[in-house]
N, C-alpha and C positions, 0 to 999 in steps of 0.2 A: 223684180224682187230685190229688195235693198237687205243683204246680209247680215246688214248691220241693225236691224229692226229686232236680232234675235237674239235672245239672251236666254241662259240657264241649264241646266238638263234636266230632261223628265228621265223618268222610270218608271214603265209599265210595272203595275204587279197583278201578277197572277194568282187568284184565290180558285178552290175548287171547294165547295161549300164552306164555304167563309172560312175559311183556311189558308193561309198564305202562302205559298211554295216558294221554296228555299231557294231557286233561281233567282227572285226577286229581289232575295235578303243579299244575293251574291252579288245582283247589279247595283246596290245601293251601295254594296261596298266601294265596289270599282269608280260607280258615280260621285261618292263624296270625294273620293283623289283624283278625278278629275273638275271636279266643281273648284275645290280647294285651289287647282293649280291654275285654272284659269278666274278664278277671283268671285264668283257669280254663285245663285244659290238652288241646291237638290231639292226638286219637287216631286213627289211619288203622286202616280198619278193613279187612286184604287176604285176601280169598276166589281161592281157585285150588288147582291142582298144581305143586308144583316150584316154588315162590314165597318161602319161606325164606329165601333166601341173599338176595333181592330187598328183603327188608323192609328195610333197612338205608340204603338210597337214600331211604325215606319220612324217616326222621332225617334225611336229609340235606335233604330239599325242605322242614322246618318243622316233621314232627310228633313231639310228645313221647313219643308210646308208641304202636307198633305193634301190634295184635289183630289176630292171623291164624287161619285155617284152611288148613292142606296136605292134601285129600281129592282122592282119585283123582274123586269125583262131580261135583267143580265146577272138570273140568279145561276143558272144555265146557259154557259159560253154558246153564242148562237154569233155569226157575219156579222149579220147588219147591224142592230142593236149598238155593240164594242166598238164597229168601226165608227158611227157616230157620235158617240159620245166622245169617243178619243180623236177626232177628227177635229169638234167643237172645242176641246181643250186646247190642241195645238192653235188653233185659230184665236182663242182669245190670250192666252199665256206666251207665245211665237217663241218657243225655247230650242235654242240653238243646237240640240245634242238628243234623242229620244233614243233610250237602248231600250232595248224587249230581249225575254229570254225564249232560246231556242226552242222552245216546247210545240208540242201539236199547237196548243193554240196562238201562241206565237208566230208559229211559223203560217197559219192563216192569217192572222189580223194584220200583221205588219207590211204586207206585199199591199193588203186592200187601203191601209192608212196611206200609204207613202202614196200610191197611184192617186187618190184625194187631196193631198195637197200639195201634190206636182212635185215631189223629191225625189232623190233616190235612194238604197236600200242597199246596205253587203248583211248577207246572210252569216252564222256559221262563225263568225269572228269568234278568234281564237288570243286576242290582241289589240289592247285600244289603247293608244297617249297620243298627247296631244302632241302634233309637229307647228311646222312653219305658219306664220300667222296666223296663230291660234285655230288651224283646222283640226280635225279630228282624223289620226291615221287609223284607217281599220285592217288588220292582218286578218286574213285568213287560207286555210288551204285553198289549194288551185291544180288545174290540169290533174285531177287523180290525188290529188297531197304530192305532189313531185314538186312544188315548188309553193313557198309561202306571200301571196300577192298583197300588198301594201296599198290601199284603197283608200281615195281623199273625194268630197263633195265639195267642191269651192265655189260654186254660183245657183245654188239653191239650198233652204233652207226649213227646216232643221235635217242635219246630219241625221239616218238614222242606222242605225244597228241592228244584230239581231245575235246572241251570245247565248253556248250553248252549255246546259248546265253544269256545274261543277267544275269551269275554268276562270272563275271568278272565286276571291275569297272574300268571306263576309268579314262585315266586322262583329265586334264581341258587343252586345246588347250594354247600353249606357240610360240609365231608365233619369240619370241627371238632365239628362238634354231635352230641352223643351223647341217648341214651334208652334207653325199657325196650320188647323186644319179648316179647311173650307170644303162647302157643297156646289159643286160645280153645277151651273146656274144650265141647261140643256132641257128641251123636251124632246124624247125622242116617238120619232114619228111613227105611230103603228104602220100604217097603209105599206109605210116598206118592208116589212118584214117578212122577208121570202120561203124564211124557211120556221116551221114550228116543231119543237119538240115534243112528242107526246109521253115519252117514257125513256128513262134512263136505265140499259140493264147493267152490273157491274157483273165483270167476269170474274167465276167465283176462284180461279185459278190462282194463286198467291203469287207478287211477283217479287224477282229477285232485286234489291235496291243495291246495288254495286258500289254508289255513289257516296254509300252513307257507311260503308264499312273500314274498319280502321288498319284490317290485314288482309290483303286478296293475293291469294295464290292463284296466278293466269297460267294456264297452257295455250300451248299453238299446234302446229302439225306436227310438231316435233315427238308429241304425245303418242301419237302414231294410231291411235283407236280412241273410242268411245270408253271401252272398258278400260284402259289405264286410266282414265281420269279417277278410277279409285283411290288409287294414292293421292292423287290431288285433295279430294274430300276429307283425306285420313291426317295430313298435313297441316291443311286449314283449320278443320278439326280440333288440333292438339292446341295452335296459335288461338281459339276463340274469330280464327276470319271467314274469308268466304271462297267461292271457289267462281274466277272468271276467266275469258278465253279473249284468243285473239279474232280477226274475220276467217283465217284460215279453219279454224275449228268449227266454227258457226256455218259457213257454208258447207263442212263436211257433214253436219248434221248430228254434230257430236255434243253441242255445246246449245243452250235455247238462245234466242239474239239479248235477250236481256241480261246477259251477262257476257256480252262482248265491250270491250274495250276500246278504244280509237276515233279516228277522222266519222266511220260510219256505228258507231257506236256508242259508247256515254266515257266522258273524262272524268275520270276519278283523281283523288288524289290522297289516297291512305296513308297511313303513319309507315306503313311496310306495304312494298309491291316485291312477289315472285313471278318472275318472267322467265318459263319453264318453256325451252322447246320453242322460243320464240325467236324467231330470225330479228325483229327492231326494225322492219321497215317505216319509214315516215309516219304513213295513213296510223299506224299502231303507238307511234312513238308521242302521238300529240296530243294522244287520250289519257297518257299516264307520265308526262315527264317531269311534272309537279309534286309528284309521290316524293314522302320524307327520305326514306331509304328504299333505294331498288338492287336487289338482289335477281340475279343475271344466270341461270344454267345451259346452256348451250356445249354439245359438241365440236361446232366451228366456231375457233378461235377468232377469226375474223368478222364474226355477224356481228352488224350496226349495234345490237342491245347491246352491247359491250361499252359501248359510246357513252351511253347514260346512265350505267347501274355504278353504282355504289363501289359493289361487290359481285364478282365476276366469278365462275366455276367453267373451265372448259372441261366438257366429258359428259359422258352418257348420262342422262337424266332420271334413265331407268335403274342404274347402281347406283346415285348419287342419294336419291329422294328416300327409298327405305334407308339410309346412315341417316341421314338429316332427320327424318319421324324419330327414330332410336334416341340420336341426341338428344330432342327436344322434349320425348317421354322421356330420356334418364334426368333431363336440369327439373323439368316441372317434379319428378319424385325427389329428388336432393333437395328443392325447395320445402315441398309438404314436407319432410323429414324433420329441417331444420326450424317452418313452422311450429311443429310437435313436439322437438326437445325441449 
């Protein structure tokens, strides 16, 4: 393999009935500043049904040329199907950089791509710029999150990635910017198709989206039960945010996992993060350190969250949090007040 045969980066995007998810819109960010730095141009590479009219938004989030497929087969994420088609695109475009986001389906496709065209893969990146000789360094946790591992491809190609959602920031939609979109030229082959979808059920259980909220009030074990998470609720509450936890709360079965935070949970980065009762270890610290402002409560003066908040309270969490609801109902009523005069 000649290295130098490859040029550009793709970006997977992820639609889930012809709907684009916001992972995509994140890597396209991250891929235009690295296209940019290394001089070559973003290609979004969009698999689905009914997705056509959709391509035209990818111009507008950064990338210079659209490759699509519009196939009744990948109207519904299935292996074979996505690996194919996106297998056929690397083969004819040979783009030096291919990021995918961390998603379920991500985290399928991208092991079955790389193994097809003989590459290799760091999962979970938390951190991509370009080093020495124009490789691609990929960061991500390692050994537990004890240590953050620095991962280079130098003699196969395309580099690829795999970036997990919400540690990328998009860029702001530009409807000026124009490109080329094209129909990736593939037939894909029924006879392989191993597995058939007969019905999709959707769980009708509402879930919590952490990722998209602009104030989240976290607890950890510090919370000490299920039932103090009240106050948490009555906090969030008052703020218009949400209420998430750390792994410690989640495996005590206090907390549902979709509202965990961290290395094994979703990276957020809200306008405000409270970090109630939360010690700041690593695994926790990588899922929220891009938060605008973090506010820190903690008893020991010494816990790591002290490291990255903003603004720091050492002392009981359980005195601390009914003054702080009182504050925040007395400023929201002095407001309405001064509204009304």
């Amino acid at each position: 393999m000649n290295v130098k045969d490859y040029k550009g980066i793709f970006v997977f995007i992820e639609q889930r009935n012809s709907i684009i998810q916001k992972v995509s819109i994140e890597l396209l960010g991250k891929g235009r500043e690295l296209a940019d730095e290394l001089g070559v141009e973003l290609t979004a590479l969009f698999l689905g049904e009914n997705i056509e009219d959709s391509s035209i938004d990818l111009i507008h989030y950064g990338a210079d040329r659209v490759v699509f497929l519009d196939d009744e087969q990948l109207s519904i994420y299935t292996t074979e199907p996505y690996t194919q088609a996106m297998t056929a695109a690397i083969h004819d475009y040979k783009p030096e950089i291919v990021l995918i986001g961390a998603t379920a389906v991500g985290r399928d496709l991208a092991p079955r791509v790389s193994a097809r065209v003989e590459t290799g893969l760091t999962a979970d990146c938390t951190k991509l710029e370009i080093g020495e000789n124009s490789n691609l360094w990929m960061t991500r946790p390692a050994f537990g999150g004890n240590i953050m591992a620095t991962i280079i491809c130098t003699e196969h190609r395309p580099q690829m990635s795999t970036v997990r959602p919400g540690v990328m920031k998009s860029l702001v939609k530009d409807t000026s910017r124009s490109g080329d979109i094209i129909r990736l030229d593939v037939q894909l082959e029924k006879n392989h198709l191993n597995v058939e979808v007969l019905e999709v059920i959707k769980e009708e259980k509402e879930k919590i989206n952490i990722e998209d909220a602009d104030v989240l009030v976290s607890g950890g074990r510090g919370v000490g039960s299920q039932g103090n998470y009240s106050i948490l609720e009555v906090l969030a509450d008052e703020l218009k945010g949400t209420v998430s936890s750390s792994r410690a709360a989640v495996d005590s079965g206090w907390v549902d996992h979709d509202r965990q935070v961290g290395q094994t949970g979703k990276t957020v980065r809200p306008d405000m993060y409270f970090a109630l009762g939360i010690s700041g270890a690593i695994q926790h610290v990588a899922g929220m350190e891009e938060s605008e402002f973090i506010i820190a409560v903690n008893k020991d003066g010494s816990a790591p969250i002290f490291d990255v908040s903003d603004l720091g309270i050492v002392g009981d969490l359980h005195k601390i949090l009914p003054l702080l609801v009182d504050e925040v109902k007395h400023q929201r009523e002095e407001q309405a007040q001064l509204v009304n005069a």
